[in-house]
Phi, psi and omega in degrees: 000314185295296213308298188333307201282343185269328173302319208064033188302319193277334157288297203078031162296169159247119174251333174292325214289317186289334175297306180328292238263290182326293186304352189274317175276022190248335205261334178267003148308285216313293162000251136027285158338292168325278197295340167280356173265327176314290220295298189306281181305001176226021121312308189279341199276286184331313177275325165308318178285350182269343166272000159298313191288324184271358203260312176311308208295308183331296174313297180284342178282318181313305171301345180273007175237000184283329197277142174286332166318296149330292201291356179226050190258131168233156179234154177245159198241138139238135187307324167220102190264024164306329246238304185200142165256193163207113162271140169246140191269175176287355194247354178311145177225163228263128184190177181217139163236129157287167154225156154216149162262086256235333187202116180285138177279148170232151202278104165333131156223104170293164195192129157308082173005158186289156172032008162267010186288181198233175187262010145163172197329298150333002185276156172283172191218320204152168167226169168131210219228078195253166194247093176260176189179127167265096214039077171057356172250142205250156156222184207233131153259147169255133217236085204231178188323319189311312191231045149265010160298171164307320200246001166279341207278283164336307188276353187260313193270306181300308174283357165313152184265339192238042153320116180265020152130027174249140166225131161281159166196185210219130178241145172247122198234173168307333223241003173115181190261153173209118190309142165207137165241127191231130176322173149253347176238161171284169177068152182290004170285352184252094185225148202241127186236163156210174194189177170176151184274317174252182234274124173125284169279311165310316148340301180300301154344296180288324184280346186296104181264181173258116153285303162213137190314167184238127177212150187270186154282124178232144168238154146268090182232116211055044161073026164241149185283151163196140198242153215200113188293340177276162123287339172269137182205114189247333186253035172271273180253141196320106138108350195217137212259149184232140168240120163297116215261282181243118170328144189189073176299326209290330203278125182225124185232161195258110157275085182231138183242137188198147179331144172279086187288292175352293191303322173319277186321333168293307172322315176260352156320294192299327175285011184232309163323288203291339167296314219274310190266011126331307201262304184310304197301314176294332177282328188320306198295342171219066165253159142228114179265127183257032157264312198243350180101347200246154176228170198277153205295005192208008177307121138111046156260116197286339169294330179299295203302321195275356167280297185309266156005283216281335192247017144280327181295320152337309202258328190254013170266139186302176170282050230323298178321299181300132151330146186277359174266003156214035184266068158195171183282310172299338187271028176198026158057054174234104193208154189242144191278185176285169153124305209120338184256103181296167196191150174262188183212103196303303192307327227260326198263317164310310171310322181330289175305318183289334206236339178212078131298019133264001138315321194248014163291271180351307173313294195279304198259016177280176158337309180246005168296159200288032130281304188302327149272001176262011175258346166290294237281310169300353184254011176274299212300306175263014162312075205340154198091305184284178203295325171267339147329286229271306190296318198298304191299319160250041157272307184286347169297322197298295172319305174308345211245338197263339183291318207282317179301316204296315189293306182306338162317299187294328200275347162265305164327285192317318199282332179310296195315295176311330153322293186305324171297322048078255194318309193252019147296301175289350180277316206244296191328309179330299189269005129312285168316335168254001148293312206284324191287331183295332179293310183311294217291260174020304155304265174001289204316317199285324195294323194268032153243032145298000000 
């Protein structure tokens, strides 16, 4: 009777369809509700995390203006570098040099004498006690049936543990297989000697001729000498490492070191791009266009607005610290218009650079300069903790809290649906018994009028 009666046979109802249907209008406001505070927080999510990203880009440009370091970044220029390169350091100070290069340093190298070579890797050489030495520090091999080949000598001297800086190898020539030892280091303190007392090794020894001298580097820089074990040379002129290509006595070429203005200017380029799209981002997230109807995922959020402020005040207050005829951003030609959009002014900044730069040190990286305070001001915002970490964190609570509303809606549907079902089941059985029975009366009726 219920399966009949669930069907609506007995009414002729759709009783699932009309339960359905009740529970659907009873349940999708609530629904409907959800998902738009759902929709809404994660609007609000989706826009924090992109004003975090702007507010980080904001942040690393600043820092790359915070540091002194920068304002004493130098680069050095040579005039030929086939010849010599220059790299400059944080103690480089600003100058012109001639150079010339008179001798490039080179590694000692021995090689096994004309008509001594052996007859191939496996020739025997000797046993006993050979001696090598590198600028004078020497080390020792034991020389025993195991290794007393050619290519055993070789693998005994590259594999010493307490080798002071010689490497073997084996070259095969017309003239036979032949040992070559070569420094690891330049200059002539590193000259390689070997020697042994016994039969065999001793030979090898005597036979070892210089394939090429061990020479320092020597240069001329403004016509005084100065010599050198290296090709790399940091401790001639202050702070700027020279690497040597080619010997040239004849050639006197131009050294000049002078502030990296380049690396600034980039710096600070790079600090007005990241305002500008810091401030684009802030203002989207909170306009409303009464053109389209829309408003931004954060409009009238008071962190949006206390942001936007403090790091116009930031950028537009003077440098306590800084002089006063360059303690501000505009006076060294970085400046924001009525609109909000900041811009550098190249020609201006440049006279700056050239002409006062610990003004515009001061500016960015003193104490109170405006990198040092918009990088305190931005890590309270993006800090673990801090004011958008705290907001971000409880908007995902919100979200986690919106799965939880959804089941209990449904666990109240479901308890409706049973009822209801309930109700127009017993509902329909009723009115099946006052069919069948009005049909029996019906019947009767028709027999007592025959």
């Amino acid at each position: 009777m219920a399966i009949t009666s669930a069907l609506g046979i007995g009414s002729g109802i759709d009783i699932n369809g009309l339960v359905s249907q009740l529970v659907r209008a009873e349940g999708q406001p609530a629904f409907n509700a959800i998902n738009r505070q759902e929709s809404s927080v994660k609007s609000r999510l989706s826009a924090l995390g992109t004003l975090n990203s702007a507010l980080s880009s904001f942040q690393t440009a600043a820092n790359k203006l915070k540091t002194d370091g920068l304002f004493s970044k130098h680069q050095a220029f040579s005039s030929n570098e086939n010849i010599a390169t220059a790299t400059a350091g944080t103690l480089a100070i600003a100058g012109s040099y001639s150079l010339k290069v008179n001798q490039l340093a080179t590694s000692h190298k021995l090689i096994t004498g004309d008509g001594a070579g052996y007859s191939g890797y496996n020739a025997e050489v000797g046993t006993g006690e050979l001696t090598l030495s590198v600028g004078g520090n020497e080390f020792s091999l034991n020389i025993g049936a195991t290794n007393n080949t050619l290519s055993g000598i070789r693998d005994a001297i590259n594999n010493a543990q307490d080798n002071t800086g010689v490497t073997a190898s084996i070259i095969s020539v017309d003239d036979g297989f032949k040992l070559v030892l070569t420094s690891k280091e330049t200059g002539s303190e590193n000259a390689i000697a070997i020697s042994s007392s016994a039969p065999g090794l001793t030979e090898l020894a005597v036979n070892m001729q210089e394939q090429r001298a061990a020479k320092d580097a020597i240069i001329e820089v403004d016509g005084q000498i100065a010599t050198r074990s290296s090709n790399s040379i940091s401790d001639v002129i202050s702070g700027v490492t020279l690497d040597l290509k080619v010997e040239d006595p004849d050639t006197v070429f131009a050294l000049d070191v002078s502030i990296d203005s380049a690396a600034i200017t980039d710096a600070a380029n790079d600090f007005v791009k990241a305002y500008n799209g810091l401030m684009t981002v802030v203002k989207d997230l909170g306009k409303y266009d009464a053109g389209s109807n829309v408003a931004g995922a954060l409009i009238g959020d008071s962190t949006l607005r206390s942001i936007q402020s403090q790091i116009r005040t930031d950028v537009s207050r003077p440098v306590e610290s800084a002089s006063n005829e360059s303690n501000s951003l505009a006076l060294i030609g970085i400046t924001v218009d009525r609109n909000g959009v900041m811009s550098l002014n190249n020609s201006v900044f440049s006279e700056k650079l050239n002409g006062d730069l610990k003004s515009i040190s001061d500016i960015f990286s003193s104490t109170d300069g405006i990198a040092n305070r918009l990088s305190e001001r931005l890590t309270q915002y993006l800090q673990p903790g801090g004011t958008l970490d705290s907001r971000t964190k409880s908007l995902n609570n919100q979200l986690r809290g919106f799965e939880t509303r959804r089941e209990n809606v449904q666990i109240r549907l479901d308890n409706l649906e049973n009822a209801l079902m309930k109700q127009f089941i017993a509902m329909d059985t009723a009115v099946g018994q006052f069919q069948s029975t009005g049909a029996f009366v019906s019947q009767q009726l028709a027999l007592l009028n025959k």
